[in-house]
N, C-alpha and C positions, 0 to 999 in steps of 0.2 A: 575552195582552195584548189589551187593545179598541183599537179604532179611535180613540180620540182619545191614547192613552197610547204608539202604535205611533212609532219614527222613523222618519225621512224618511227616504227612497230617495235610491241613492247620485244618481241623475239629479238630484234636487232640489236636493242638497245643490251636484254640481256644478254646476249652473243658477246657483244663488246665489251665488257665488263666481266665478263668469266673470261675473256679472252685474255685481257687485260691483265686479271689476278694471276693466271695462268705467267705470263712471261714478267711480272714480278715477279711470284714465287722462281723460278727459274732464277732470275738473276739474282736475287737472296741464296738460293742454296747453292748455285753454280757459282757466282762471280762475292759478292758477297760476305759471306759467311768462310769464305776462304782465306780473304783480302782482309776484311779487318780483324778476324779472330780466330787465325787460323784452324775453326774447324771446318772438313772438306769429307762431305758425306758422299756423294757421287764421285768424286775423283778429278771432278773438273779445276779446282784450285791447284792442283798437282800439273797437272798437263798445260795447265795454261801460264804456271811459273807464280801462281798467286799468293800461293801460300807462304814464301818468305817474306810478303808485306804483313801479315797477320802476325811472325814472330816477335819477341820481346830482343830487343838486337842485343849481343854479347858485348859489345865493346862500348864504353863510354869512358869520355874523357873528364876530367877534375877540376876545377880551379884553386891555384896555392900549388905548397906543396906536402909529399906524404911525408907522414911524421908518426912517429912512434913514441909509447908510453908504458912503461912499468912503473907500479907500485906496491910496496907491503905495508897494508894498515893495520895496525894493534886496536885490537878492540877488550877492554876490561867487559866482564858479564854486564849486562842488561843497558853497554855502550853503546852510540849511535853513529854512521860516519856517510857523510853523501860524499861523492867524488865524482864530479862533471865534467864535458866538456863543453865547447861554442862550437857548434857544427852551422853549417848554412843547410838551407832548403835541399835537397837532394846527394849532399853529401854521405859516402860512406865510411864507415868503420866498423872492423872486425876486432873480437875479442873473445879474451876468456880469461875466467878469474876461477879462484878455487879459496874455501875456507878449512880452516884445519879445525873448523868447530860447527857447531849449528849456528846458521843465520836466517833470520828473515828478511826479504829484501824487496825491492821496488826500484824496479826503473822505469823512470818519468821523466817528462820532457817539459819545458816551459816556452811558447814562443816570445818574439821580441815584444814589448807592448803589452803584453799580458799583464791582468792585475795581480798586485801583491799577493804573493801564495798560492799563483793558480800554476796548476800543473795537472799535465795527459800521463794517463798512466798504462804501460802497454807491455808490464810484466809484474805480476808478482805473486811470489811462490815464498818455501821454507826450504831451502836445499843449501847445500854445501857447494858446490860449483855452479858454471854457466858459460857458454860457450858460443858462437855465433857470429850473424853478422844485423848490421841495423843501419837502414837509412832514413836520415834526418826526412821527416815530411814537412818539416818547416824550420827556418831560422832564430835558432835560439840555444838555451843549455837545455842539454841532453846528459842524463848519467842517472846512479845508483844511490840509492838510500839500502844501506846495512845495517841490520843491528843485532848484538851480540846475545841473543836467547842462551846462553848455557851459563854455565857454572864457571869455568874456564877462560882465561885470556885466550883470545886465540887470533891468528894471523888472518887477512885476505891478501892474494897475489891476482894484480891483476895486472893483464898485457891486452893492449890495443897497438888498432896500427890503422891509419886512416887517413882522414884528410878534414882533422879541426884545427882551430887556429890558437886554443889556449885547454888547457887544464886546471881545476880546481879542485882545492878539499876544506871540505868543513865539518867543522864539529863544535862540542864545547869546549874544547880544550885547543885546538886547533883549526886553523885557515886559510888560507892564502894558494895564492897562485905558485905553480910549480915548473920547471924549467923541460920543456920537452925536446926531443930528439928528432934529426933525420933518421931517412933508414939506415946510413954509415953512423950511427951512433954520435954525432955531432949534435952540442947544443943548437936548438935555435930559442934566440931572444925573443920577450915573450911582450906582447902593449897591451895588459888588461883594458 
């Protein structure tokens, strides 16, 4: 072999390869690590303006429009009451409800297409109130199963305000679609 056709020595090779790893790591902890998830351990995502790519951004826009909802549901002892709404994919809504009795409850979500009776379930507890906010991770109905654990008739009030397209309630004794509000308190008509 001549001299230009020989390979490199193992030294070389591992020179290049720690060297290598070397300005990876570098730009994982410097440029990296800053940029997509805003943690910024050296300070170089700061100084080099990176670190507002890593953030979760404040402001997002909706499709439709926002709309608001009250309701007070009678529940007799050991009654049952779901009460949904049709949210899309990334939609929000905020709410809060309060019982003037013991409930136990579950809110679950169904997407579109989903078989018969299938539903995500991504709260439930035994409490008298509940407060918050929730976005749709998929297309379809989203809402609450209550049911009346005490001895006592007792009330649920719940208020939302958000950006779905319909409301519902069911139960055995009752059903149907209900008439929702702008945020000026104006009907909007409703196309199950």
């Amino acid at each position: 072999m001549t001299e230009s056709t020989a390979l490199p020595s193992r030294r070389k090779v591992l020179t290049a390869v720690t060297g290598a790893f070397v300005v990876a790591a570098a730009l994982l902890v410097g440029a990296i690590l800053p940029a997509e998830y805003g943690i910024d351990p050296v300070g170089t995502g700061r100084l080099l303006g990176l670190l507002a790519l890593g953030q979760s951004q404040p402001f997002a826009t909706e499709e439709g429009e926002y709309r608001v909802d009250r309701a007070e549901l009678s529940l007799y002892p050991a009654e049952w009451v779901e009460y949904f709404y049709r949210l899309d994919e990334g939609s929000n809504m905020v709410f809060t409800w309060d019982a003037t009795g013991p409930v136990t409850y579950n809110f679950h979500a169904s997407p579109d297409g989903a078989p018969a009776g299938y539903a995500e379930s991504f709260d439930a507890q035994d409490l008298a109130e509940g407060h918050g906010t929730y976005t749709a991770p998929f297309t379809g109905i989203h809402g609450w199963y209550w049911e009346n654990i005490g001895t006592e008739e007792i009330t649920i009030t719940l208020t939302t305000a958000g950006f779905y397209t319909t409301a519902e309630e069911g139960r055995a004794r009752a059903a149907g679609y209900k008439p929702l509000t702008d945020i000026r308190g104006n009907r909007i008509p409703v196309d199950p």
